[in-house]
Each structure stands twice: as structure tokens, then as C-alpha cells.
Backbone as a printed PyTorch tensor [residue, N CA C, xyz], in Angstrom:
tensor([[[-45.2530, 118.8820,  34.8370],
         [-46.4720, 118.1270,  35.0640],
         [-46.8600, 118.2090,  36.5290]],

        [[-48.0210, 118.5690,  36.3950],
         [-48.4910, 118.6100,  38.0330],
         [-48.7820, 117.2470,  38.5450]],

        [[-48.7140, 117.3860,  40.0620],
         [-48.2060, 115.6770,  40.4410],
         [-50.0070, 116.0490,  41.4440]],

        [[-50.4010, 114.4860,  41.6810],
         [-51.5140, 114.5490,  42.4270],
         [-51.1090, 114.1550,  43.9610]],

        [[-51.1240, 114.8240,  45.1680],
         [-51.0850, 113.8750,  46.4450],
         [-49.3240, 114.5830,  46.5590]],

        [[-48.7090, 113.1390,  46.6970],
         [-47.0520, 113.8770,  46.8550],
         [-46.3170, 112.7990,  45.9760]],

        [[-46.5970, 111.6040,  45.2780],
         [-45.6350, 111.0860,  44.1730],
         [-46.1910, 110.7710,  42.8690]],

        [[-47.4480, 110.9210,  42.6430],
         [-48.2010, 110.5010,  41.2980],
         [-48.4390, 111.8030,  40.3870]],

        [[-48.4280, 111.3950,  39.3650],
         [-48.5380, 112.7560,  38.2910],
         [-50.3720, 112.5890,  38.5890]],

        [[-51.0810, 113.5150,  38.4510],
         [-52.2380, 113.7890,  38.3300],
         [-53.2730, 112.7810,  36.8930]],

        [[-52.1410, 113.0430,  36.2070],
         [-52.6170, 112.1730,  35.0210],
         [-52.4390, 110.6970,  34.6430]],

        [[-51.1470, 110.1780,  35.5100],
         [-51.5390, 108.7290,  35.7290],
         [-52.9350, 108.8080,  36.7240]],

        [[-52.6770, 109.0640,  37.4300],
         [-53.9920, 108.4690,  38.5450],
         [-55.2020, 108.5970,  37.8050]],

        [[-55.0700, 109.7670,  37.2650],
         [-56.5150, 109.5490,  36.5230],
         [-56.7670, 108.5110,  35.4170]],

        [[-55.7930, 108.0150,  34.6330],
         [-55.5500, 107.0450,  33.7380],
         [-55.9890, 105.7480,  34.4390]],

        [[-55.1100, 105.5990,  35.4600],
         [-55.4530, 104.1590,  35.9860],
         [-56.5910, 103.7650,  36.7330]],

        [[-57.3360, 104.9840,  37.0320],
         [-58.5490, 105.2300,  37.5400],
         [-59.9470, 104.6400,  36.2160]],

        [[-59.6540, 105.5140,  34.7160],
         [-60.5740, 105.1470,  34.2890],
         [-60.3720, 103.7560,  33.0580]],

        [[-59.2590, 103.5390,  33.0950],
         [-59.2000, 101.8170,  33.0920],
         [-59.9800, 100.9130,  33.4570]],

        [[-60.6880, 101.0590,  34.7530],
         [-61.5630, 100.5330,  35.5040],
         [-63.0850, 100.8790,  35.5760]],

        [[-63.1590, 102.1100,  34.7080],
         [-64.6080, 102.6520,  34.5560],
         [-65.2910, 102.2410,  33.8480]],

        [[-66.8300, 101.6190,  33.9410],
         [-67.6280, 101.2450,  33.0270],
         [-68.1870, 102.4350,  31.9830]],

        [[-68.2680, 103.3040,  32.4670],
         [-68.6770, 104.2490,  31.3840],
         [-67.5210, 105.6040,  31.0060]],

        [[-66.8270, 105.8100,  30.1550],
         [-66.2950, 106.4980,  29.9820],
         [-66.3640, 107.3640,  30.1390]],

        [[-67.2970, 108.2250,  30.3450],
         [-67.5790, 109.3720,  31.1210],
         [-67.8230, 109.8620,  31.9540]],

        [[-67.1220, 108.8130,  32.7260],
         [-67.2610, 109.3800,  33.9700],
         [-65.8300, 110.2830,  34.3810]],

        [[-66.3350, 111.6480,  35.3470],
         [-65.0990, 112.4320,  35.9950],
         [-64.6140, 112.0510,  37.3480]],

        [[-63.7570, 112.3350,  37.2210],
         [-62.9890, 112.6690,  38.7280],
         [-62.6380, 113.8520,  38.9650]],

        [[-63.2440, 114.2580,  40.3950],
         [-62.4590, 115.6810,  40.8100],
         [-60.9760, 115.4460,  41.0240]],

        [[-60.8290, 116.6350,  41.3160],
         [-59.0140, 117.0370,  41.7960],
         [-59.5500, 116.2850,  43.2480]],

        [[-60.0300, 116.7840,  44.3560],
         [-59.4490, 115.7850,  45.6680],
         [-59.8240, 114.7240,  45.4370]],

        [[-60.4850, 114.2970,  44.2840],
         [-60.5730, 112.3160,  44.7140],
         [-59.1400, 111.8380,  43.7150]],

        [[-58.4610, 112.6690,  43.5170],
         [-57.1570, 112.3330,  42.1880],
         [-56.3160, 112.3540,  43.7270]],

        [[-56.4730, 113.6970,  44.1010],
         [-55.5870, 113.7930,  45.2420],
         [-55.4520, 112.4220,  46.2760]],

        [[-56.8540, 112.4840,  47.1220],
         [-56.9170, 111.1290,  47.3680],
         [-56.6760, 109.6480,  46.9890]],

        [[-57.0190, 109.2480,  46.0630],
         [-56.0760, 108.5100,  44.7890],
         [-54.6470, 108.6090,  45.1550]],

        [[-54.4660, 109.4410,  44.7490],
         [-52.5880, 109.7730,  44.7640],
         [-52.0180, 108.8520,  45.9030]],

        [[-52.8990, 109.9890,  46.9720],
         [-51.6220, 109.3660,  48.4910],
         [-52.1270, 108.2510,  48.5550]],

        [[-53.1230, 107.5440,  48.5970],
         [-53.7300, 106.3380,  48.6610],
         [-52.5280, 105.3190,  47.8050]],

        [[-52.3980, 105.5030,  46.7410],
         [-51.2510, 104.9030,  46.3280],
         [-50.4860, 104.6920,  46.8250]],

        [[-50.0110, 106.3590,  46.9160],
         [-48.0710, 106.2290,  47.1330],
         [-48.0860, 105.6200,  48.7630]],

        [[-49.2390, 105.1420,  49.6510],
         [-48.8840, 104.5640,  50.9290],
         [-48.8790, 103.1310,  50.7360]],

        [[-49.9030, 102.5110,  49.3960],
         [-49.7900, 101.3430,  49.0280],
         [-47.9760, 101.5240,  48.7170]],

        [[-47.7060, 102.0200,  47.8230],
         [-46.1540, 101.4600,  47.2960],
         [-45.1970, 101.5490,  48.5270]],

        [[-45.5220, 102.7760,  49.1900],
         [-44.3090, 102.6650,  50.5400],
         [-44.2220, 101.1190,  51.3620]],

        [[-45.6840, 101.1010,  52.0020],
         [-46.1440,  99.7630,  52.2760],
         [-45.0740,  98.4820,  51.8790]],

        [[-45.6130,  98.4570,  50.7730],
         [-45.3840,  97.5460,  49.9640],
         [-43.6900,  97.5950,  49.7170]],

        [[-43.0170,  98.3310,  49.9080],
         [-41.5370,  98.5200,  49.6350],
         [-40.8510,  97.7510,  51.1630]],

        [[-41.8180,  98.7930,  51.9990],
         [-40.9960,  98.5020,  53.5260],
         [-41.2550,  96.9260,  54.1520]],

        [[-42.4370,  96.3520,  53.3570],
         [-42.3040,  94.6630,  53.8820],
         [-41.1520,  93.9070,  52.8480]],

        [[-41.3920,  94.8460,  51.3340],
         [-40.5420,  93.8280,  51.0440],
         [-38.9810,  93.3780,  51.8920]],

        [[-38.5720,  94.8430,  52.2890],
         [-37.2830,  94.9120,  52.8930],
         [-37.0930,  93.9770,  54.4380]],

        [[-38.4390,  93.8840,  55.1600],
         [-38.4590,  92.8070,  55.9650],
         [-38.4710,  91.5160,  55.4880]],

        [[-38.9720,  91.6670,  55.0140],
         [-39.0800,  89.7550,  54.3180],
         [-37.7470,  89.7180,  53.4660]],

        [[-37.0880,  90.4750,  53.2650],
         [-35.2310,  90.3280,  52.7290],
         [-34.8950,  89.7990,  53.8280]],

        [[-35.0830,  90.5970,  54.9830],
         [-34.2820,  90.6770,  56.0660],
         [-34.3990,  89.1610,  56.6420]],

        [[-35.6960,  89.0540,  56.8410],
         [-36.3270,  87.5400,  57.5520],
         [-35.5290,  86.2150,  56.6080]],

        [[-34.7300,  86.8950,  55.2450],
         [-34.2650,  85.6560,  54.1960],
         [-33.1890,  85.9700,  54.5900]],

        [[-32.3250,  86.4650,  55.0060],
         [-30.9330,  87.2130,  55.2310],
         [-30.3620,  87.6100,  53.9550]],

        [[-31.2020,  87.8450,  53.0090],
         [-30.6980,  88.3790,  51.5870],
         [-30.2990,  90.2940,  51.3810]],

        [[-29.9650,  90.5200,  50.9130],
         [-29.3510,  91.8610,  50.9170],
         [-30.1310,  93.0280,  49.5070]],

        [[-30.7100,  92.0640,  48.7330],
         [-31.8140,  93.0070,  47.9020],
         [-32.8650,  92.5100,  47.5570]],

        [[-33.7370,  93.0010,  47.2510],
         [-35.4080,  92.5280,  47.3550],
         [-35.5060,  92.7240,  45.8810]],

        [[-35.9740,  91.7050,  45.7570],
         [-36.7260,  91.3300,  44.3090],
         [-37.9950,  90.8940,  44.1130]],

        [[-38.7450,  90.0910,  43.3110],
         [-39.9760,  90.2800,  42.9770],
         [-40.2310,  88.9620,  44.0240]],

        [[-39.2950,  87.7610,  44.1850],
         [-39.9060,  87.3090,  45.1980],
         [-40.3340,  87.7530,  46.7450]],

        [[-39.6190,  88.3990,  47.1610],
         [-39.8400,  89.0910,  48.6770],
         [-41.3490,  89.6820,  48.4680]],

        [[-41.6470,  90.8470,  47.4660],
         [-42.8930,  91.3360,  47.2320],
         [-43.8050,  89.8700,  46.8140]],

        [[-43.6310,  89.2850,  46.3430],
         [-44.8310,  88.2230,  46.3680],
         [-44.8330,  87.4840,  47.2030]],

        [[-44.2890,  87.5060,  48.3190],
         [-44.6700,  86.8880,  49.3630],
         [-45.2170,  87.6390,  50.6240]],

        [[-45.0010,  89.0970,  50.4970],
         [-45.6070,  90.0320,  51.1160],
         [-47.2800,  90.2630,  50.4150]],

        [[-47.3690,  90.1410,  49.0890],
         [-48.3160,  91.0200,  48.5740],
         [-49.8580,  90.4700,  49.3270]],

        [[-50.1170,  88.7280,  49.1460],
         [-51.2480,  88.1650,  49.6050],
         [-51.8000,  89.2020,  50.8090]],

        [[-51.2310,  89.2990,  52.2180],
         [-51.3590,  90.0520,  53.8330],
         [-51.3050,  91.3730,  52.9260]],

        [[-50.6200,  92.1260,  52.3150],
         [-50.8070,  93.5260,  51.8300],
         [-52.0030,  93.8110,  51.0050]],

        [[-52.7820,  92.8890,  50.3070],
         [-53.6720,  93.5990,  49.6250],
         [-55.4360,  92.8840,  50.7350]],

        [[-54.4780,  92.3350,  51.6030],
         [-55.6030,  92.5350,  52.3380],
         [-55.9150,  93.6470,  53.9370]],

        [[-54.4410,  93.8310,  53.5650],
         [-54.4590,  94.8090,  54.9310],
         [-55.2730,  96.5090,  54.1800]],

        [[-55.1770,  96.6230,  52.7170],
         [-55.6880,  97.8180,  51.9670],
         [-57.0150,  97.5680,  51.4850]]])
């Protein structure tokens, strides 16, 4: 499977892309999949590397869904 960007398959992104589309017919090129892609995978890095601070700031040793929800509010506004 060809991947879009450097961690998304081409065909999720496009999936989760037209989830959100009012008209089903609408396309996406390859560089806006591409774009898409890394656009993601910097959201998830993001989003990984605060959780691991906000472990750190708890002195806890693995990050779970609380660390990310207390990061996410400042993360989906910093994107």
C-alpha cells in the first residue's frame, strides 16, 4: 500500500478526508493527500511529545489518555 507524506497510507487520508465532505464527489489530488499526510503525522508527533512532558511534569513513567487530555485543549489550538 502506498503511504501518503511519510506515515499515512494514502487511503486513510483520503477516507478521513471525505468523512467530512458535503458532497461526495468531491476529489482530492495526490499533493493535497500528501499534504494531509504530513499535516497529520506532525499533529500525532506533536501530540505524542507533550504527552511525554506532561508524564514528566506528573513524575509518572507512561502516558496514557490522561496526559494527552490534558495536553490536547493548547494542541488543537496551537494547529
Amino acid at each position: 500500500m502506498e503511504r501518503a507524506g511519510t506515515g499515512f497510507r494514502k487511503e486513510l487520508v483520503s477516507k478521513l478526508l471525505h468523512l467530512h465532505f458535503r458532497d461526495e464527489k468531491t476529489k482530492v489530488g495526490g499533493d493535497a493527500l500528501q499534504l494531509m499526510a504530513e499535516l497529520l503525522r506532525i499533529f500525532v508527533v506533536e501530540a505524542a511529545v507533550r504527552g511525554v512532558r506532561q508524564a514528566q511534569a506528573e513524575d509518572v513513567t507512561l502516558v496514557d489518555i490522561d496526559q494527552l487530555e490534558k495536553v490536547l485543549p493548547q494542541l488543537l489550538l496551537d494547529f
